[in-house]
C-alpha positions as CSV (number, residue, x, y, z in Angstrom):
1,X,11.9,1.9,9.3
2,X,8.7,0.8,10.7
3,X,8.2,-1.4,13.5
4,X,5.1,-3.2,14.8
5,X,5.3,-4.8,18.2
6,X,2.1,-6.7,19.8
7,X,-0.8,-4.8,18.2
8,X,-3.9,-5.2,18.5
9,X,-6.4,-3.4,16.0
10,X,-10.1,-3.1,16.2
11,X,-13.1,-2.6,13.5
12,X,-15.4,-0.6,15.2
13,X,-16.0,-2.8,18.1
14,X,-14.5,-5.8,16.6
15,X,-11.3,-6.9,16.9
16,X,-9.8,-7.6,13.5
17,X,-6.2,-8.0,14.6
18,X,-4.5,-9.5,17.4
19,X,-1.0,-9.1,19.0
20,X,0.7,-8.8,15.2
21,X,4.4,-8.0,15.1
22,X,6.3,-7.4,11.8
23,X,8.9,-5.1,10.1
24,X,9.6,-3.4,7.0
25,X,13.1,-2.3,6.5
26,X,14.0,0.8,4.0
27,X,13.8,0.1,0.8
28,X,12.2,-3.3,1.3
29,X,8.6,-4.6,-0.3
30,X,7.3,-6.3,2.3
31,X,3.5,-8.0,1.5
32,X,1.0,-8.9,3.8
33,X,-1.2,-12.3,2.2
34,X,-4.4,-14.0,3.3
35,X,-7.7,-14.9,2.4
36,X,-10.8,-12.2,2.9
37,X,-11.7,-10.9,6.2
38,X,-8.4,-12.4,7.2
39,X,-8.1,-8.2,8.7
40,X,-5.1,-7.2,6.0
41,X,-6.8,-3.8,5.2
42,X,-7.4,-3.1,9.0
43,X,-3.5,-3.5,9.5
44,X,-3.1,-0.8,7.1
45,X,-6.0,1.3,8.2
46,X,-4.4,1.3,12.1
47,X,-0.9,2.6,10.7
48,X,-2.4,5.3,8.9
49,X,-4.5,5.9,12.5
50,X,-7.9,5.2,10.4
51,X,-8.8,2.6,13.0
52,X,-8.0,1.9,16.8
53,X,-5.0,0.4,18.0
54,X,-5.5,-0.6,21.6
55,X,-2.9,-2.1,22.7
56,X,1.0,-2.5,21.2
57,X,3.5,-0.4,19.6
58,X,3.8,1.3,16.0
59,X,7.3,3.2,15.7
60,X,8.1,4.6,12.6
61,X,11.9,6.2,12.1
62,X,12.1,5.4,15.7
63,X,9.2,7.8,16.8
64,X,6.2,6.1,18.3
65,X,3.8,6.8,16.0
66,X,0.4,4.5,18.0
67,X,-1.8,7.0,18.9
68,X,-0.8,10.0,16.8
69,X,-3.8,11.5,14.1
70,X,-3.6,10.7,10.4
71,X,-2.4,14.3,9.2
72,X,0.8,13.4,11.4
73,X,1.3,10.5,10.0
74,X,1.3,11.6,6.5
75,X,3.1,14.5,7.2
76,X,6.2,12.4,8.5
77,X,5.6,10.2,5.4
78,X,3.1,7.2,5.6
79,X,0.9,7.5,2.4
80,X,-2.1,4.7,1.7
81,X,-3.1,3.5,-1.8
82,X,-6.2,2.8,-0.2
83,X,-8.9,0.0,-1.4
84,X,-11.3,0.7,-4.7
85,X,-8.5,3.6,-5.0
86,X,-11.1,6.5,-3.3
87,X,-9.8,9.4,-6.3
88,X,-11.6,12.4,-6.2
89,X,-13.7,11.3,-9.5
90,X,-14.8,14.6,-10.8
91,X,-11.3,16.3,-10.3
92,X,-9.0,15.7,-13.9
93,X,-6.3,13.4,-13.0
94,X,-3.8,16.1,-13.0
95,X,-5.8,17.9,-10.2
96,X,-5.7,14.6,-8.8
97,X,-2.0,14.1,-8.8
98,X,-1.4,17.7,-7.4
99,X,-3.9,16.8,-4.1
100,X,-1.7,14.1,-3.4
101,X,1.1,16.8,-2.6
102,X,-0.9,19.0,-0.3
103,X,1.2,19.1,2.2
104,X,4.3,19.7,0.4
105,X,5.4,23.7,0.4
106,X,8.2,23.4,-2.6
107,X,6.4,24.0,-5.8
108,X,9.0,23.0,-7.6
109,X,9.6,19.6,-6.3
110,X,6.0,19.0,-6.8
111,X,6.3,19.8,-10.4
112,X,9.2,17.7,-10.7
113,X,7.4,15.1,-8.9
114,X,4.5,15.6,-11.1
115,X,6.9,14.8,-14.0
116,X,8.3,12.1,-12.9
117,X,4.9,9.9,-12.1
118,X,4.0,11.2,-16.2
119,X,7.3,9.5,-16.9
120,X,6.2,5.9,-14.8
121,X,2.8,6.3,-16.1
122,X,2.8,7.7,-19.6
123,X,-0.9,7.0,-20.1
124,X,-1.7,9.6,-17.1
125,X,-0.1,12.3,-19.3
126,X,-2.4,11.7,-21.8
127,X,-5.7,11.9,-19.3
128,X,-3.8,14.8,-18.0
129,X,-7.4,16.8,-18.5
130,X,-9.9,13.8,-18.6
131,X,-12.0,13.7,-15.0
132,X,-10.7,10.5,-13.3
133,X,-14.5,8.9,-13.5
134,X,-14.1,8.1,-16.9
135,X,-10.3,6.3,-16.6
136,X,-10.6,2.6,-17.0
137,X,-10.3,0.8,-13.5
138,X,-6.5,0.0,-14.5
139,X,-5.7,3.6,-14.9
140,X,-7.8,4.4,-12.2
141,X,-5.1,2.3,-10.0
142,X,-2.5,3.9,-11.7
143,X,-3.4,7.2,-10.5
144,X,-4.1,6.0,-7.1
145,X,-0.7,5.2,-7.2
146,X,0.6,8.2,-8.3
147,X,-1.3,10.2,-6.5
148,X,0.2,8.4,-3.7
149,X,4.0,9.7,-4.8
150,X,3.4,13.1,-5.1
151,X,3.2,13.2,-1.5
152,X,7.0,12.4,-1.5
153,X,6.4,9.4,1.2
154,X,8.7,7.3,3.3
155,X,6.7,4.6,3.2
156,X,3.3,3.9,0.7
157,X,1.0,1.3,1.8
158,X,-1.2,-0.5,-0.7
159,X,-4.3,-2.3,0.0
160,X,-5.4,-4.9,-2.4
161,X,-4.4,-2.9,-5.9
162,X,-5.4,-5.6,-8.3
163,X,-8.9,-5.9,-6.7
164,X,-11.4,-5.6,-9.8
165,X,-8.9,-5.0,-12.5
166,X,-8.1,-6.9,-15.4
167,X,-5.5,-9.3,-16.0
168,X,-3.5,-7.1,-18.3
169,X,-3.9,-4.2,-16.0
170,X,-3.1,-6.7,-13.1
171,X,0.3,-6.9,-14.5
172,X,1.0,-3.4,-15.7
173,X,-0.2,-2.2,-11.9
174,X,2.8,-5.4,-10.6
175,X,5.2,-4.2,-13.3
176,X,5.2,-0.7,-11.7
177,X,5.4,-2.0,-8.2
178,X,8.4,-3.3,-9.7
179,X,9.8,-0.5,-10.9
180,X,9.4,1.2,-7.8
181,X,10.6,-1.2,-5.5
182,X,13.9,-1.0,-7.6
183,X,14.1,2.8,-7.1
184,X,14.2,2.1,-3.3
185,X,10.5,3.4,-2.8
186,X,9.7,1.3,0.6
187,X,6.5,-0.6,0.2
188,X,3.9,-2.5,2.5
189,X,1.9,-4.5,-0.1
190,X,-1.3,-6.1,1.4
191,X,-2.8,-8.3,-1.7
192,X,-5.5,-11.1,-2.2
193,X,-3.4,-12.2,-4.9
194,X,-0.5,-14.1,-3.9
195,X,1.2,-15.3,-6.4
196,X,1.5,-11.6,-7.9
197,X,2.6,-10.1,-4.5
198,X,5.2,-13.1,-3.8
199,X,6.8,-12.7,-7.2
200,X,7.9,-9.1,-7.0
201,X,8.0,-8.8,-2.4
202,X,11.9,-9.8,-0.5
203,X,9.4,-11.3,2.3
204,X,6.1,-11.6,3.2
205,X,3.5,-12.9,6.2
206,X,0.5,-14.8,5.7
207,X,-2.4,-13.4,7.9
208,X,-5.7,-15.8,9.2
209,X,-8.2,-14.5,11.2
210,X,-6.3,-12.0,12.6
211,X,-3.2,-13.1,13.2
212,X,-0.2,-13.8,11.5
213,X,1.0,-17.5,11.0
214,X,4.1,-17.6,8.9
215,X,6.5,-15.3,7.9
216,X,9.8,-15.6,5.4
217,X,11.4,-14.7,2.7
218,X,9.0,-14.2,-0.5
219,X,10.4,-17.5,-2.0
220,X,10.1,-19.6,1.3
221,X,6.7,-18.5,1.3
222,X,6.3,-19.3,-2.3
223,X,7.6,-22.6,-2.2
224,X,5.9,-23.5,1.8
225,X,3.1,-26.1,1.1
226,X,0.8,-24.7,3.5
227,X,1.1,-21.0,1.3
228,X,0.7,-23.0,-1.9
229,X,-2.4,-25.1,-0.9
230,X,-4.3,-22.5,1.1
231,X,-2.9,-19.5,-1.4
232,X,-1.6,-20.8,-4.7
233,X,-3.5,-23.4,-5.8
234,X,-1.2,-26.4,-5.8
């Protein structure tokens, strides 16, 4: 589904990323770990063309997708969960939800959409009419994701979705990953927190300083002692 050959990726005039190559197969949570300012988020920001990519190859569904604006992108079904969530905090989190299917032209399938995140998130049924600035930071992330599905995408990438939250919102925001992931929903997780995005990913890279080092299945990675001592504690 989405391919990445030799890319370089730049912060401004900084180059966060060099010469990366991964893959994520459909269907498959793939997870991106490594320590701050390792450049994780700036991977994600040059798929969804929010940063350069200067040199390299993105193809997604077998269309090169390197240079083409972010409204392309989403329309052919790249959607970011993006850091500290970015809702639209004065909007009720239903008018939140329905932004995230702007694009979309079938009312109807964004109503059932709609439903269906109320059905994985209960709670954001409830808020339905309380402005998103006054949801806890857990169901703050909640509604980052789900404003994420109701664009109906191919492929959502997540950047750092436990950042700030509490532990028991930690693992309601993993348990839904979860839940997703076993629906088929394709995922690209990019998380500070390792252990969390190795227990629920099929396989993962570790990123330093721009570049990625080891790649496996989630388990190998798990069990690798350079993961475990630099990631995992032990």
């Amino acid at each position: 589904m989405l391919s990445v050959e030799k890319v370089d990726v730049f912060y401004g005039e900084f180059q966060a990323v060099r010469e990366i190559s991964f893959q994520v197969q459909g269907g498959e949570l793939v997870t991106i770990i490594g320590a701050n300012g390792a450049g994780k988020s700036t991977i994600l920001k040059g798929l969804m063309g929010l940063e350069s990519c200067e040199r390299g190859k993105i193809t997604f569904q077998e269309q090169d997708i390197t240079h083409m604006p972010t409204y392309q992108r989403a329309r052919l079904g790249i959607t970011l969960v993006p850091e500290g969530r970015r809702l639209f905090q004065d909007f009720t989190v239903e008018q939140n939800l329905v932004a995230g299917g702007y694009t979309r032209t079938d009312a109807s399938a964004v109503e059932r959409d709609l439903q269906r995140t109320y059905d994985l998130f209960p709670i954001l049924k409830e808020r339905g009419h309380q402005v998103a600035k006054t949801l806890s930071g857990g169901e703050q992330q909640m509604l980052a994701i789900g404003r994420a599905l109701m664009a109906s995408p191919r492929l959502i990438l997540m950047d750092e979705i436990s950042l700030g939250l509490m532990p028991k919102y930690v693992n309601e925001v993993f348990n839904t990953i979860e839940s997703l992931h076993r629906e088929g929903v394709t995922i690209l997780l990019v998380e500070q927190n390792a252990r969390k995005a190795l227990a629920v990913a099929d396989r993962g890279y570790v990123l330093e300083t721009g570049r990625i080092l080891i790649e496996n299945e989630a388990r190998g990675l798990a069990s690798d002692p350079r993961v475990k001592k630099a990631y995992l504690g032990g």
